[in-house]
C-alpha positions as CSV (number, residue, x, y, z in Angstrom):
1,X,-21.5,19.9,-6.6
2,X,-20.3,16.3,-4.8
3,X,-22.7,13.9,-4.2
4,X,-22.3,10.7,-1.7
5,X,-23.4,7.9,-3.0
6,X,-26.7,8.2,-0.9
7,X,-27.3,11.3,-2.7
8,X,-26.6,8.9,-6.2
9,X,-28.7,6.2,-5.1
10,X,-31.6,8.9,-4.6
11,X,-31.1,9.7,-8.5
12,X,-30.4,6.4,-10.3
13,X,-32.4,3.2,-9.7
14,X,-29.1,0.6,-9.9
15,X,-28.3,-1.4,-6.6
16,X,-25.6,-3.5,-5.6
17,X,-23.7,-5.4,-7.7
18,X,-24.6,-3.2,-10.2
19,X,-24.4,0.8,-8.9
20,X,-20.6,1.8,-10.3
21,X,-20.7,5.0,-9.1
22,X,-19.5,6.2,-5.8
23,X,-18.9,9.6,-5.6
24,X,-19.7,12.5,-7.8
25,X,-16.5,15.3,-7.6
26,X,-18.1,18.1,-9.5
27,X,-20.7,18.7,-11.8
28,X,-21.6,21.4,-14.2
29,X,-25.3,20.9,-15.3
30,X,-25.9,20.8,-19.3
31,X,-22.5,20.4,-19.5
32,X,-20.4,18.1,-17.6
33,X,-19.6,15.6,-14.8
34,X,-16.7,13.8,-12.7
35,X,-17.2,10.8,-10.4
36,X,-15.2,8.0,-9.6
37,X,-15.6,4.3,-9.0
38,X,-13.1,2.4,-6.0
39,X,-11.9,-0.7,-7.5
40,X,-11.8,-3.6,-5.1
41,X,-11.2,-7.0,-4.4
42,X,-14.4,-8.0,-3.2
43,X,-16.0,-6.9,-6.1
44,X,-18.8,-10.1,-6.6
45,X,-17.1,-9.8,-10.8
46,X,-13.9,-10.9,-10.0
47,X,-14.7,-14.2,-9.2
48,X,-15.2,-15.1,-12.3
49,X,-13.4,-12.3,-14.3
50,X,-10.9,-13.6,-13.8
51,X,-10.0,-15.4,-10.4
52,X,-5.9,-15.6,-11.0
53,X,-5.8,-12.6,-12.8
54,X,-9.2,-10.0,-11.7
55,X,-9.1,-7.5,-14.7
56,X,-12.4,-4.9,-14.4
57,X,-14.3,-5.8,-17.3
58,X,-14.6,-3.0,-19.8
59,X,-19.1,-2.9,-19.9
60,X,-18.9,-2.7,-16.8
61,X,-16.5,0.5,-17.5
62,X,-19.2,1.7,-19.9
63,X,-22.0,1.3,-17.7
64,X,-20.5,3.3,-15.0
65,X,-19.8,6.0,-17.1
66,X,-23.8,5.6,-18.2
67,X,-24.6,5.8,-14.7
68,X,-22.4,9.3,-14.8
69,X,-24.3,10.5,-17.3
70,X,-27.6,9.4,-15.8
71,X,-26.9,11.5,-13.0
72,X,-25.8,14.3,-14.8
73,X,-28.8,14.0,-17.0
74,X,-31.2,13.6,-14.2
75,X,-30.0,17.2,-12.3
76,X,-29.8,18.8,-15.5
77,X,-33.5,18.2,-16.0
78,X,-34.6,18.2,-12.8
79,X,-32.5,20.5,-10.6
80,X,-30.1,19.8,-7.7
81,X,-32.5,18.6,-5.3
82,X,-34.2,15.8,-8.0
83,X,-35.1,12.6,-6.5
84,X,-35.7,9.5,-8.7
85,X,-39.2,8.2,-6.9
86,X,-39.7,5.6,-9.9
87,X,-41.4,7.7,-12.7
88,X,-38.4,8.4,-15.2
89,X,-35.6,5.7,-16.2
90,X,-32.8,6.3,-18.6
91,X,-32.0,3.8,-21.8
92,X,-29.0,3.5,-23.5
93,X,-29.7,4.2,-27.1
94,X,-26.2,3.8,-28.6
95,X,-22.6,3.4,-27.4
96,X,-20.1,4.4,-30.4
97,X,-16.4,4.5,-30.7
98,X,-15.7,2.5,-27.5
99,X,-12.1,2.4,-26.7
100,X,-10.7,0.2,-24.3
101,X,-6.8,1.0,-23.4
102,X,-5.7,-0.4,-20.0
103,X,-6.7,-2.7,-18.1
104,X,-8.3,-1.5,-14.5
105,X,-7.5,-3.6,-11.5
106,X,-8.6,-4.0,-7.9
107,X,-6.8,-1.5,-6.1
108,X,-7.4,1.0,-8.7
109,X,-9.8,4.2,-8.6
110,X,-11.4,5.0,-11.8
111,X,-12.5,8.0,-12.6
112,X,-15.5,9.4,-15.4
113,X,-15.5,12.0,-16.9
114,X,-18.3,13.0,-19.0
115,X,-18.9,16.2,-21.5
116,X,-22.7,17.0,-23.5
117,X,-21.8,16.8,-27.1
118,X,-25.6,17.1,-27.7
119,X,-28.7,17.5,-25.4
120,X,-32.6,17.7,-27.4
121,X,-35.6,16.9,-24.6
122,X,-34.7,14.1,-23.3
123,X,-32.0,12.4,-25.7
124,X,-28.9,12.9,-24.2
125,X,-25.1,12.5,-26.5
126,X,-22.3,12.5,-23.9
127,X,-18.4,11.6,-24.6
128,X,-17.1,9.7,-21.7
129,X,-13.6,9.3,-20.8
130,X,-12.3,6.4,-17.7
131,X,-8.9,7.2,-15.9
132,X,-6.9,5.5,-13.7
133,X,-4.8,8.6,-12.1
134,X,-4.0,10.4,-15.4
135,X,-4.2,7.6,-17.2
136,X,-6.8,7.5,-19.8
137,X,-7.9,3.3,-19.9
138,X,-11.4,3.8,-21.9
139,X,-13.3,5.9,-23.3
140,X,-16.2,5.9,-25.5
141,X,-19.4,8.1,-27.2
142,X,-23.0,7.3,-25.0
143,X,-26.3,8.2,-26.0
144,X,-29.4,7.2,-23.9
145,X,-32.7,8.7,-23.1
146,X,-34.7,9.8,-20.3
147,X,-38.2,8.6,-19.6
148,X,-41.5,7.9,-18.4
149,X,-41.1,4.9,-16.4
150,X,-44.4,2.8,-17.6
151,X,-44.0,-0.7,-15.5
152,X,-46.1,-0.5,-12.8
153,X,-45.2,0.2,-9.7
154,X,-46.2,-2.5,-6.3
């Protein structure tokens, strides 16, 4: 299952700066994920973090594996062909045992890799791992939620 990221931007509700996820590579639903994020200069962070020396901070590591698990979430429940219109939105509830062990840097492609340790409704336990090639440079424990979306829609 690969998904483009118009297919990803059908699913999650995050919009440039702040959709980390580019491709998904394969998907197993209830079970697992990969997708990978292309590092570049222009990314609007690196201005600031840090303009001699841009190093990819390590949230927003995190959040793209969230956004990984979002997805993998969202066609779990809903099915393959799930679209996003608005009425469901997924929290973080907890992020435990966050390890951060390279730096990423533009030029780099980082890769997720998600596994369900747990899955109950709509709580959702995931281990998340970030790569750069083989190398493992984060990794971290992710639970969130999926729900009604209750802000009212214009």
């Amino acid at each position: 299952m690969i998904y483009d990221v118009q297919k990803i931007r059908e699913i999650l509700p995050h919009r440039y700066p702040l959709l980390l996820v580019d491709r998904i590579v394969s998907m197993t639903p209830n079970e697992k994920i990969e997708a990978y994020k292309n590092i570049t200069i222009n990314e609007k962070i690196f201005n600031g973090h840090f303009p001699t020396q841009p190093i990819y901070p390590g949230v927003y590591i995190i959040e793209g594996m969230a956004q990984a698990g979002g997805v993998l979430a969202f066609v779990s429940m809903f099915g393959d062909n799930a679209q996003n219109t608005g009425d469901k939105i997924v929290y973080f509830m907890s992020i435990d045992k966050a390890k951060f062990r390279s730096p990423v840097i533009p030029g780099d492609k980082l890769t997720y890799k998600l596994e369900v340790l747990k899955h109950k409704g709509g709580i959702w336990v995931l281990q998340g791992y970030a790569y750069v090639e083989e190398k493992l440079v984060a990794e971290a424990e992710l639970k969130a939620m999926v729900v009604d979306n209750t802000e009212k829609k214009v």
